[in-house]
Structure formats: structure tokens, C-alpha cells
N, C-alpha and C positions, 0 to 999 in steps of 0.2 A: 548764261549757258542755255541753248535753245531745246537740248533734251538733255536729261538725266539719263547719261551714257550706263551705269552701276546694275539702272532697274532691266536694262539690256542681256545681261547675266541670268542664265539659266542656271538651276541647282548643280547640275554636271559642273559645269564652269566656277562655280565658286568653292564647290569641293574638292576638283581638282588644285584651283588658284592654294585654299589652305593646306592641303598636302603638301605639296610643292614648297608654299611658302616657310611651312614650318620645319619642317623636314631641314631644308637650308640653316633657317633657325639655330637648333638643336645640333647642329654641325658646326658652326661658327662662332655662336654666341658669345660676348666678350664674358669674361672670369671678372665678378664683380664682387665686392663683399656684400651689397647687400641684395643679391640674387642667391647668396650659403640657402636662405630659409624663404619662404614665404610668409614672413610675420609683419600684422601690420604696420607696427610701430617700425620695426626696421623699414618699412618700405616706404612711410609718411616720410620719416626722416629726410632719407637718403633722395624721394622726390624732391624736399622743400630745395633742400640745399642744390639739387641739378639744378634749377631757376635760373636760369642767364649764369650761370658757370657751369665750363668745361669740366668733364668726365673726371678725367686725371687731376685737375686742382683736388676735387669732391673728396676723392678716396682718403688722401691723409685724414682732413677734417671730420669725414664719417666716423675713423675709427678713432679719434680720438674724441666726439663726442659722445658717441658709443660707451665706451671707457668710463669717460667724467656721468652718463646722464644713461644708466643701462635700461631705464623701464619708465616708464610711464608717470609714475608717483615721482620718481625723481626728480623727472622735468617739469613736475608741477611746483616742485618744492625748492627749485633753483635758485640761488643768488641771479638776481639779474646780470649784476657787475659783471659775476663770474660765466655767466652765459654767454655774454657778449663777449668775453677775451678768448671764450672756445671758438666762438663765431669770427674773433678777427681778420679779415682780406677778405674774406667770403664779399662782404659788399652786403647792400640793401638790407638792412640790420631788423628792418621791424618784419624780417621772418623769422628771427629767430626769438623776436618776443612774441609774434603770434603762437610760435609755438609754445610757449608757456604758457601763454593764453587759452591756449587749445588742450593742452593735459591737464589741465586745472578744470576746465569743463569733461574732460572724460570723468574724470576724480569726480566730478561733483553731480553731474547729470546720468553719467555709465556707469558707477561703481565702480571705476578704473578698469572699463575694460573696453577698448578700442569699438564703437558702432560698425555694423556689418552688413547696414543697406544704403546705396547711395542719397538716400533721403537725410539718413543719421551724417552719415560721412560731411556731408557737404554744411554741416550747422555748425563744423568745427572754426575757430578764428583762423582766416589766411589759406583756407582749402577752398579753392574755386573748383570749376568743372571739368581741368582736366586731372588733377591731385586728386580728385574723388575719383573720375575714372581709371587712372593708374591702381588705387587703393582697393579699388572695388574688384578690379580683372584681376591684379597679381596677387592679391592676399587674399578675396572669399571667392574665385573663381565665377564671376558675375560679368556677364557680355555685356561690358560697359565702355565706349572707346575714351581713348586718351586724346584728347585733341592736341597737339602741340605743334611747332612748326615743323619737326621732322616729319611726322603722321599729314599734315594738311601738306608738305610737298611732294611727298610721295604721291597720295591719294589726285593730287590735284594735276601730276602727269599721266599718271593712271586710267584716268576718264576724261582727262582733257577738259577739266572743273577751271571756266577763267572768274570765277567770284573772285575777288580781292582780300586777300589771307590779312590784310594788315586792319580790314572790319570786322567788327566783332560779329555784326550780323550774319558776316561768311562763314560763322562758325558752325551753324546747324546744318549747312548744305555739306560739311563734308561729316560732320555728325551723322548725318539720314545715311552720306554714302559706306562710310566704315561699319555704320551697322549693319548693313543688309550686308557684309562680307565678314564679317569677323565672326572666328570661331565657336561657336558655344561651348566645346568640350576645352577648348584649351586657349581663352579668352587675352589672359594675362599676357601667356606667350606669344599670343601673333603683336599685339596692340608693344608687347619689347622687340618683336621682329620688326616691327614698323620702325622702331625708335635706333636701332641696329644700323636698320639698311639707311635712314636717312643720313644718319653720322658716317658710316664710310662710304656708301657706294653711293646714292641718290641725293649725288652734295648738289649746292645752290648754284654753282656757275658751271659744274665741268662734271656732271653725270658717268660714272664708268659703268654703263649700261651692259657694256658686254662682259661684265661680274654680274649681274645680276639675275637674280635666282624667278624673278616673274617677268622677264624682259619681254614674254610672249603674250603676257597680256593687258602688254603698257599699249595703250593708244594713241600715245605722246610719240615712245617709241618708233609706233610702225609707222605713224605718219612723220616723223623726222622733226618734231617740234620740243624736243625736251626741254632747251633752253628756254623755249617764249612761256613755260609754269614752272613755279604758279606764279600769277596775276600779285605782283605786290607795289602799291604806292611808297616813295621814296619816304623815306624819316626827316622830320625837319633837322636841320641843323643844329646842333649844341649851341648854345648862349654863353659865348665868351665872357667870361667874371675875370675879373681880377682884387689880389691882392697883396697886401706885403705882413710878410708876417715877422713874428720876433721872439727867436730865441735868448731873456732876459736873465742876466745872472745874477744874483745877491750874492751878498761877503760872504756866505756860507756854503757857497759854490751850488748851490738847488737855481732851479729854472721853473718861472710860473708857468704852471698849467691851466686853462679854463676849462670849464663843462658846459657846453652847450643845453639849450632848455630841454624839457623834458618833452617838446613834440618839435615836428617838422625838421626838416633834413641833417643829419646825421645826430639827431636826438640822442642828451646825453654822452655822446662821447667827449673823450679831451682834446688838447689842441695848443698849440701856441699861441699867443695873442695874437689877431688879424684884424686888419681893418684895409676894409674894399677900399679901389681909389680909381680913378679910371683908365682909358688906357694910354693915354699920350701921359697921366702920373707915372703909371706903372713902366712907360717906355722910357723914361724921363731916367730912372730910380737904374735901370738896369745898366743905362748907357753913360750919363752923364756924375753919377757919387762916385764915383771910385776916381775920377779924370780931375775935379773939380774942390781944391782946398775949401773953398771959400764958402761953399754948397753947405747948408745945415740940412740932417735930416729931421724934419720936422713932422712926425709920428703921435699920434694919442695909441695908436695900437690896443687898442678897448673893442671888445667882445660886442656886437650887435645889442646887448640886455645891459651896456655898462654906459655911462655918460661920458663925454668926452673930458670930462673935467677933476673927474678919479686921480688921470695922472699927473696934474697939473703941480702937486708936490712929493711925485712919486718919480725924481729924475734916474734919467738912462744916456749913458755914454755909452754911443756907437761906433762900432768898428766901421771905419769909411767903404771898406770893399765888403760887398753883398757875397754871401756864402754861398747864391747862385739860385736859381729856380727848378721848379718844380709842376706837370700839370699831370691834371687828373681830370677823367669824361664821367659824369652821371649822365643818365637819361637823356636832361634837359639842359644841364651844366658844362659848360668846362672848363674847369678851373686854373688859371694861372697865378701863382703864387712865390716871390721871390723872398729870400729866407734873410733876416740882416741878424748881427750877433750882436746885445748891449749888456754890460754891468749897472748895477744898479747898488746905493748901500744902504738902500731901504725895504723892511719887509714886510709893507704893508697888504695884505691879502684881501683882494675882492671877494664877495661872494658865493661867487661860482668859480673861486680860484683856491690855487694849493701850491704852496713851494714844494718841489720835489726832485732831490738827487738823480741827474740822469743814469747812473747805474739802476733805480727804481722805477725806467720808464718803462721799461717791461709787465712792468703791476696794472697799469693801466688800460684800458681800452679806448684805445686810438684807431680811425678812420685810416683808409688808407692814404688818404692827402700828409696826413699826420706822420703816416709810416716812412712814407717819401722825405718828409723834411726832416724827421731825424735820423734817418740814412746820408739826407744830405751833411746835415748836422755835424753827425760824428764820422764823414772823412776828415772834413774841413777843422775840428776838433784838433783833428792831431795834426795837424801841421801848424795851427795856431796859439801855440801852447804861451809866448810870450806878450800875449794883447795885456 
């Protein structure tokens, strides 16, 4: 950016700009539950869980974490298990154990009671720079901005800012510019005005400009460029995975569950037995078992922490036709994963395993891959009732 369009704004002009803006604000504003109060902890909350999930998912989950985990000591004092089954679909699980992580240090550094300067704020586990600045504007009133991608596209048509929103380094250039505009008296509210207008009006491909409440002094706007910000580098492509997994039944009608380790990607949760294969396996598996009598499926279906040779007296009679697949997108991942259904009349338990009544998969904390395949599971369930 050849000038810093922001430092161009005379005091008149940025008075005006937060009149205007707020004013719109306070007229519009969505009905949130956790907007009722300006309390920290409500407000930590309720930012952790907005993270890469929609508004609407958030609300059920608020209030019923709310509910299970009303204060601070609570959350420090939480079953993990039970944390995580509050947090189930939500996705990216270790926010919700940094957040234990983080009232455990209020409890133990604060005397349980929420810090009140971005210095404190920002020592908590899993609070970066913009969860401090959310914390710090809406609950103690401190002209601190929120950086997020709603606030950086706004700001970045605004001034016609082409830094590149997807570096982190671009984050201080629209830090400097939000500063020098954002409100002192009523901080929280412009920095949620910002997070408003970006989710309905100042969306990422199709701007409805002529809704919008500062449209006079967008410079994006006036020069007819809205679409060309902000400046953002494509995401790599997901890394296609595959798997096959197996829902396995013993004479007592329970089905193994595994628990993945206690760190790296979906840490801790349960799961069906999987084991990666590749993708001409995997295409192989989808196309050719159900066509092919003669085809054995030949399966260790062993836990990445298990050896392949666990099963080797732990036999499984498989149903020929696959119960169907299932995929799922992480970050970096995405996952393909085809579901087969076997009996078994041994009930030999690994380590990181549990026989358990599918009426009791509910008790458990399962990933969303997990969700998908026993959604798959129990259609396919009832129409299979003679295998």
C-alpha cells in the first residue's frame, strides 16, 4: 500500500464515520445470548466457540454450556470427558480444553476472577490477539480492536488496504488502521459493529453496499473496486486421506470403540477401528467387494498405536456389501472413509479399546467423522437386521 489511506481522516471525519456507524449499530444489531450482559466469562466463551463456526450452529451450544459450566470454577473443575461431549460438532476440540486450561489458571493466578488488561487477558491458554481484543472492548470497555476476518475485510475496502489478510504480518497494518478509528467511549460496540456489517452486508464475494451504513466513506466503494479486497492468497488444498473403517460386532451385540492418543488430531476421542489404505485400495473396496464372491476382505483394521498382529486371533466375518462412505474436510485433511459391518465371537479388548452397546454411543465423545459413520451405521442397521 503506497499511503496509509486512515491517517488521511481528520477528527470531524472519524466522529462523524462513529456516529453514523454506531448509531446503525444499536438499530440493527443481531439479538445474541451472549450480548444479554457484558460479562467476561460470558464473552470468552461465546468468542472461543464463534472460531471457524457459524453464528446459528454457536447459540444452541452456548446455552447449553452455559447450563453444564455456569462460572469460572466450574470450568476449571470439569470432567474433561464431559467437556468434550458439551463441545461435540463444534470441531477443533483443544478449544475446549484450552479452556480448562485457561480457568484453571484464572483460579490459580486471579483468584477466580477473570484479568482486565489486555496484557493479563492475552496469558490465558488459546486467547490470541484477537479473543483479547474482543475481551478487552466488550467486557472492560478498553479501545482495543478485534482483528478478525470480518473487521480486516471491511477495514481493508474501506482504505483500499491491499496487504494480504491471509499473513499474519498483515495483521498490524490493519491493527494501526482500526485504531486510529475505533471508538473510545463505546469500543466493544463498534469492534461488534464491525463483526455485524461484515457477516451480512460487507460479505466476501457480493458486497450489498447500497445497505450499508458507511458506504460514504468506503474508498473501495467510490472508486468501484469492492470486489478486488481484500488482497487474499488462495488456501492450499486439502490432503486427501483415506480409509476403511469397521463397525465390529461380538456375541453380545456391543461394537469396539478405540480412543485415540492423548495428543495430535482429534486427541482422545472414540472411533471405529480404521486403518488408511490408499486410494486405488480404497477405490478398489468401494467398487469391486460387493460385485466379486471370490474377493476376501482382508482387513487388520488396527488403530495407528495398535500392531497389526492384535488381530491375527481376533477373527471378523464380514458383510460383502460396504455400508457406504462418508467424508469429512479438517484444515489440512479430508478425509474419505468407507464404513464395512463384521461379527466377531471374541472379546478380546485392546488398550485403547471398549466394547460398547450402540444404544450407549451417546456416552461417548466422538468426532465428527465418527458422527457421520454411525448416522451411516444405524440407517443401514435397520434394514440389515438378518446378517
Amino acid at each position: 500500500m503506497e499511503t496509509e489511506n486512515w491517517l488521511e481522516w481528520d477528527e470531524d471525519t472519524i466522529h462523524s464515520f462513529q456516529e453514523i456507524f454506531l448509531t446503525w449499530y444499536h438499530q440493527e444489531k443481531r439479538n445474541l445470548p451472549w450480548r444479554a450482559n457484558t460479562h467476561p466469562y460470558n464473552i470468552w466463551i461465546s468468542e472461543i466457540m464463534l472460531q471457524q463456526t457459524r453464528v446459528d450452529t454457536v447459540i444452541g451450544y452456548y446455552y447449553r454450556f452455559m447450563e453444564e459450566f455456569p462460572t469460572i470454577q466450574d470450568l476449571a473443575n470439569a470432567d474433561e470427558q464431559k467437556l468434550l461431549k458439551i463441545w461435540e460438532g463444534l470441531g477443533y476440540y483443544s478449544r475446549a480444553r484450552n479452556l480448562k486450561v485457561a480457568a484453571q489458571q484464572i483460579m490459580d493466578d486471579f483468584d477466580g476472577v477473570f484479568p482486565n488488561t489486555p496484557e493479563e487477558i492475552s496469558t490465558l491458554k488459546g486467547i490470541g490477539p484477537y479473543t483479547t481484543g474482543a475481551i478487552s472492548s466488550i467486557a472492560f470497555g478498553l479501545p482495543e480492536p478485534a482483528i478478525d476476518g470480518n473487521i480486516m475485510r471491511v477495514v481493508s475496502r474501506l482504505f483500499e488496504i491491499d496487504e494480504d489478510i491471509a499473513k499474519a504480518s498483515s495483521r498490524k497494518v490493519f491493527d494501526a488502521a482500526t485504531r486510529a478509528i475505533i471508538s473510545h467511549e463505546q469500543p466493544g460496540e463498534m469492534n461488534q459493529a464491525f463483526m455485524d456489517l461484515g457477516s451480512n452486508i460487507c460479505n466476501p464475494t457480493a458486497p450489498r453496499c447500497e445497505e450499508c451504513p458507511i458506504q460514504q466513506f468506503c474508498l473501495a466503494y467510490k472508486n468501484k473496486r469492492q470486489t478486488q479486497f481484500p488482497i487474499k492468497t488462495k488456501k492450499m488444498k486439502p490432503k486427501d486421506v483415506y480409509y476403511i473403517a469397521g463397525a465390529i460386532e461380538n456375541a453380545n451385540h456391543e461394537f469396539l470403540l478405540l480412543q485415540r492418543p492423548e495428543t495430535g488430531l482429534l486427541a482422545k476421542m472414540w472411533h471405529f477401528p480404521l486403518q488408511e489404505v490408499t486410494k486405488q485400495e480404497y477405490t478398489e473396496f468401494v467398487h469391486t467387494w460387493q460385485k466379486d464372491d471370490e474377493q476376501q476382505l482382508s482387513l487388520d483394521l488396527v488403530a495407528e498405536e495398535l500392531s497389526p498382529q492384535i488381530f491375527d486371533d481376533f477373527p471378523v466375518v464380514w458383510q460383502k456389501k460396504h455400508y457406504g462412505e462418508i467424508t469429512h474436510i479438517f484444515s489440512h485433511l479430508k478425509w474419505h472413509v468407507l464404513l464395512f459391518y463384521g461379527r466377531t465371537r471374541e472379546n478380546f479388548v485392546p488398550e485403547n479399546g471398549q466394547w460398547v452397546q450402540s444404544d450407549d454411543f451417546s456416552t461417548f465423545v466422538f468426532p465428527k467423522p465418527q458422527q457421520k459413520l454411525v448416522s451411516q451405521f444405524n440407517k443401514y442397521q435397520k434394514l440389515d437386521k438378518h446378517f
